[in-house]
ZAMARGU-4260 file (C-alpha; in steps of 0.2 Angstrom, whole numbers, plus 5000, padded with zeros to 4 digits):
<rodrens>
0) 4564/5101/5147 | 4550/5113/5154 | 4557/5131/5153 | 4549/5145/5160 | 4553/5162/5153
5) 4552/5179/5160 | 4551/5196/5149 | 4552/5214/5155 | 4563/5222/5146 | 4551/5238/5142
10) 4534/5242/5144 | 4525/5223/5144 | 4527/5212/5155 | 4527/5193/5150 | 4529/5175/5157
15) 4528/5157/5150 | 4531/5140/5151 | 4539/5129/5136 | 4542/5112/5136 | 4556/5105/5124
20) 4545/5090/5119 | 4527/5098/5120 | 4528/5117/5114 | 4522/5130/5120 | 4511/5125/5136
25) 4504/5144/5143 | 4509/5163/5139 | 4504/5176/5150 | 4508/5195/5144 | 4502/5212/5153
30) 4501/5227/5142 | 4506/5244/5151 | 4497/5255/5136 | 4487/5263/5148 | 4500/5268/5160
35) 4510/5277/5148 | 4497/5281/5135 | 4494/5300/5144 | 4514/5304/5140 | 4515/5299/5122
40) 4528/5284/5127 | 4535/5274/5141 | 4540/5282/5156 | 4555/5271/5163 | 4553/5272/5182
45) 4533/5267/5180 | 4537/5257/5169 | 4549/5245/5182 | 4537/5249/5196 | 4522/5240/5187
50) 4532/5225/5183 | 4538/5222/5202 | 4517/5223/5204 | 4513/5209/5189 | 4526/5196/5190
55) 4521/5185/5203 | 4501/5187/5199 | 4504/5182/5182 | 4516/5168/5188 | 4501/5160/5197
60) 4489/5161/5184 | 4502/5156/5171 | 4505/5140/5185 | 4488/5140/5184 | 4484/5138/5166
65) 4496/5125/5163 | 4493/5115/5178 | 4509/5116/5181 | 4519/5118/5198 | 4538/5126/5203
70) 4544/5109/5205 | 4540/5104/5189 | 4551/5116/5181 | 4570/5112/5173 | 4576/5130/5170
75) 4572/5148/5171 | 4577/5160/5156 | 4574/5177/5160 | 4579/5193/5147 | 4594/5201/5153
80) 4594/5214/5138 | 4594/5227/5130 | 4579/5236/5138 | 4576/5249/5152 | 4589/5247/5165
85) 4575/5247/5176 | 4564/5237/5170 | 4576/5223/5167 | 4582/5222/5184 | 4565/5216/5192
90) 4565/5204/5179 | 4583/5197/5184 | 4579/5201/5200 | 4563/5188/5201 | 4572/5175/5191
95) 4585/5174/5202 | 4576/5172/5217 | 4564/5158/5210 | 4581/5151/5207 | 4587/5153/5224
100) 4569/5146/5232 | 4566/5133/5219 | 4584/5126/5218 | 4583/5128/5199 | 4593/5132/5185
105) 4594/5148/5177 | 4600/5157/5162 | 4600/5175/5153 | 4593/5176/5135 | 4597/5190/5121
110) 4581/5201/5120 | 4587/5203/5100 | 4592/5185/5100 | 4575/5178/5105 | 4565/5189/5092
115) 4574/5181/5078 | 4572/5165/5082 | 4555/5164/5086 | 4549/5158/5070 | 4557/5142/5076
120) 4541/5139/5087 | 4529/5140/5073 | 4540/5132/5057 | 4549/5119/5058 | 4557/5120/5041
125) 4567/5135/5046 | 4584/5133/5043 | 4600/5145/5045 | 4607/5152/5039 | 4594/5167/5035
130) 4594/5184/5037 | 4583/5194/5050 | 4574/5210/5049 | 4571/5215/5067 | 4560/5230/5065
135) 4553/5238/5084 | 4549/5253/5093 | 4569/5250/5099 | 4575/5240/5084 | 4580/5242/5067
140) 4592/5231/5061 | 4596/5217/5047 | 4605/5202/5058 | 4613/5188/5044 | 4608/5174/5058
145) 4621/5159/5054 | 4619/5148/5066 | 4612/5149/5086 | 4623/5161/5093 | 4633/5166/5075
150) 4626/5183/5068 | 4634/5199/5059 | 4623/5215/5059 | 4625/5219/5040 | 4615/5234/5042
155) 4606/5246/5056 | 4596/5263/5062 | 4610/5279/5064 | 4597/5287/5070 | 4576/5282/5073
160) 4571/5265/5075 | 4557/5262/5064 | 4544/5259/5076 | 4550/5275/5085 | 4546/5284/5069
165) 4529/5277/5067 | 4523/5281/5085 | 4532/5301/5085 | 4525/5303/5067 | 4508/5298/5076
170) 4512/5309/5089 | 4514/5324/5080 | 4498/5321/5072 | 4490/5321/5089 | 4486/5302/5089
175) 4488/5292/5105 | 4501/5281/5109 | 4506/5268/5100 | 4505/5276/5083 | 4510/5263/5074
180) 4492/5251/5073 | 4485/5269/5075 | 4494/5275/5059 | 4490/5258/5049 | 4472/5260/5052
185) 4471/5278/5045 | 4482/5272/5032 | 4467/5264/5023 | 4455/5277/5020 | 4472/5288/5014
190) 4483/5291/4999 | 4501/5285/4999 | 4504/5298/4986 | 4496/5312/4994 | 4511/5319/5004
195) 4531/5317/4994 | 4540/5312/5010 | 4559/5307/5008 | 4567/5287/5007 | 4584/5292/5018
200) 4599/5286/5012 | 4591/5271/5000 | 4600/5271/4987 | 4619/5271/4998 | 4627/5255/4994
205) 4625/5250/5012 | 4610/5242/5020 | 4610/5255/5034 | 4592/5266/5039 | 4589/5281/5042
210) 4571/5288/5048 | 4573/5304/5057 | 4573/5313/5041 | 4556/5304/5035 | 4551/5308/5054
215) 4553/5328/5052 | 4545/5327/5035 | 4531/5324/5044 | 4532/5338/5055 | 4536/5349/5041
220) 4519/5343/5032 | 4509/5345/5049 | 4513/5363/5053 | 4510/5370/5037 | 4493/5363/5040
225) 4479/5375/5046 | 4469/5361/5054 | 4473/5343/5057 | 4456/5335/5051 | 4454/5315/5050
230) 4455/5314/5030 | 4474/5322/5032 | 4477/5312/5047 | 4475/5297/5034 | 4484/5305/5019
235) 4498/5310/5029 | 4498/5291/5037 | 4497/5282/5021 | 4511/5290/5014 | 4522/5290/5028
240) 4519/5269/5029 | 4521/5270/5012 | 4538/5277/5011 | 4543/5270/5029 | 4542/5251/5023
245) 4548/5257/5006 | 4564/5258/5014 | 4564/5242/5024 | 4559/5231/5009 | 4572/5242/4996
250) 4586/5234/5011 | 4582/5220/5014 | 4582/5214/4995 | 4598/5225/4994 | 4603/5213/5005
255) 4597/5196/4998 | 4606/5200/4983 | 4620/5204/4988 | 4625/5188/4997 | 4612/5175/4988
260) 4602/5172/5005 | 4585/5163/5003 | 4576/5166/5018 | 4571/5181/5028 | 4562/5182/5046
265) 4553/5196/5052 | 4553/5201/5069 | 4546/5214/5083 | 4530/5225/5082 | 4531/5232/5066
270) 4533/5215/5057 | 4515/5216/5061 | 4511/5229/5050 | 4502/5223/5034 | 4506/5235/5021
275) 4524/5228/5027 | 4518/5208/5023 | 4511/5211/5006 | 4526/5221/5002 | 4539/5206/5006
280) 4526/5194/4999 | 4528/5202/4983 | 4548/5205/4986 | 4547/5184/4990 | 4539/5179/4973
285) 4552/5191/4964 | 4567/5186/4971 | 4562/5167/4975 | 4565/5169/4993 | 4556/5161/5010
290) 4548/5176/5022 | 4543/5171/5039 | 4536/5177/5053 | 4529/5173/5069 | 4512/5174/5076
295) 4504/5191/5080 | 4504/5188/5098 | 4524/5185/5096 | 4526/5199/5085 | 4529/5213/5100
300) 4538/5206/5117 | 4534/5192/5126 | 4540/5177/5136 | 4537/5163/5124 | 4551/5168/5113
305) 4562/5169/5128 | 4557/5153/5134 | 4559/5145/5118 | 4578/5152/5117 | 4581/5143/5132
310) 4579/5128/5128 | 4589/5128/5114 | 4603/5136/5125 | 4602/5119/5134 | 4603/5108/5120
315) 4619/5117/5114
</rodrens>
């Protein structure tokens, strides 16, 4: 079955085609950085205005790339949420009228749902049931996936997602937006132990996260500052990433004791980070556990993941 997906549920706007049998055959994906970089974040209404402007261009060079028509295609999957309001409804709204012109099926995929599964594309030994550590600029949660379409949330954000707290943190520093790879570079010429900022609420018995405190201990730290050079810039980064995946390692192992799960996958942007990886790849040797993640490039959103979730819809 040859599925094409459809993602723009925020700031990037993604298409692709995967085939049930074949695996992933072409993935197109537009970056709005530059649109929203001047505003330190994304701006809704031009946000959904450059998607109605990219779809179809990026359809015909994804058609292109594949050397594949609309004929050929089975089904259309398209994310239907969460994301901007906006910004999901060109995407719906595109899908549906493919549908309408190509006589084609269609169905709507779980933003959340895609990103934990996406692993699936790259390892075939992944089995459920596992636990999933979604960790975004939206996102921060610990999903105990049990089966397609069977998950509990065993822990989430009350307040910052963690990516939302990397990218303000960087904000406040004056970095540009996205601060999160902007933060992970600095953090390499800096001192994790530099600045003492807080761990919220890790030692509660629940596997909840808390980031606006660690977010405001930065702000703290930057106005008692006289001048923001580079060499702070990096202190103040390295202990904040520190201290930031601190917290999402502490839970997720809290976690994995707790119930005897074996497995972990690590989805959305900040699974990209690498302080993170060498922290779970320690956690995995200690506890005996599998961590997984996808590819770089499927990481942050894009249409392959919702693609890919399609198809197993249909095999359901």
């Amino acid at each position: 079955m040859l599925v094409l997906g459809i993602e723009t549920s925020c700031d990037e706007t993604g298409l692709a085609l995967y085939d049930s049998e074949e695996g992933l055959l072409a993935d197109e994906l537009y970056s709005q950085i530059d649109i929203h970089q001047d505003y330190g974040g994304v701006v809704p209404e031009l946000a959904s205005r450059d998607h109605a402007d990219r779809v179809l261009p990026l359809l015909k060079r994804l058609l292109e790339k594949s050397t594949k028509c609309l004929d050929d295609i089975d089904l259309i999957a398209y994310t239907a949420g969460p994301g901007l309001k906006g910004c999901l409804l060109v995407g719906s709204t595109f899908a549906r009228a493919l549908s309408y012109v190509t006589d084609k099926p269609i169905i709507s995929i779980n933003h959340i749902e895609a990103h934990l599964l996406a692993p699936f594309m790259e390892y075939s030994d992944l089995s459920f049931p596992f636990f999933g550590l979604l960790i975004s600029g939206g996102h921060t949660m610990i999903i105990d996936a049990k089966s397609i379409g069977e998950y509990e949330i065993m822990g989430e954000t009350l307040d910052d997602a963690v990516g939302e707290a990397f990218d303000k943190s960087a904000k406040l520093m004056g970095l540009d937006y996205p601060g999160g790879p902007l933060i992970e570079k600095l953090a390499k010429e800096g001192i994790s132990g530099s600045y003492k900022f807080p761990r919220p609420i890790l030692n509660k018995p629940n596997c909840d996260f808390s980031f606006s405190g660690l977010k405001t201990s930065v702000l703290y730290a930057v106005q008692d500052l006289d001048k923001i050079t580079e060499p702070v810039q990096a202190d103040i980064s390295a202990s904040f990433q520190h201290a930031a995946t601190e917290v999402l390692v502490k839970k997720i192992s809290k976690a994995l004791i707790n119930t005897g799960r074996k497995g972990i996958v690590l989805a959305g942007g900040v699974a990209a980070n690498k302080l993170l990886r060498e922290k779970m790849s320690t956690l995995q040797k200690s506890l005996n556990i599998t961590a997984l993640y996808p590819p770089i490039a499927h990481c942050t959103d894009n249409a392959a993941m919702i693609a890919y979730l399609g198809s197993l819809k249909t095999d359901q």
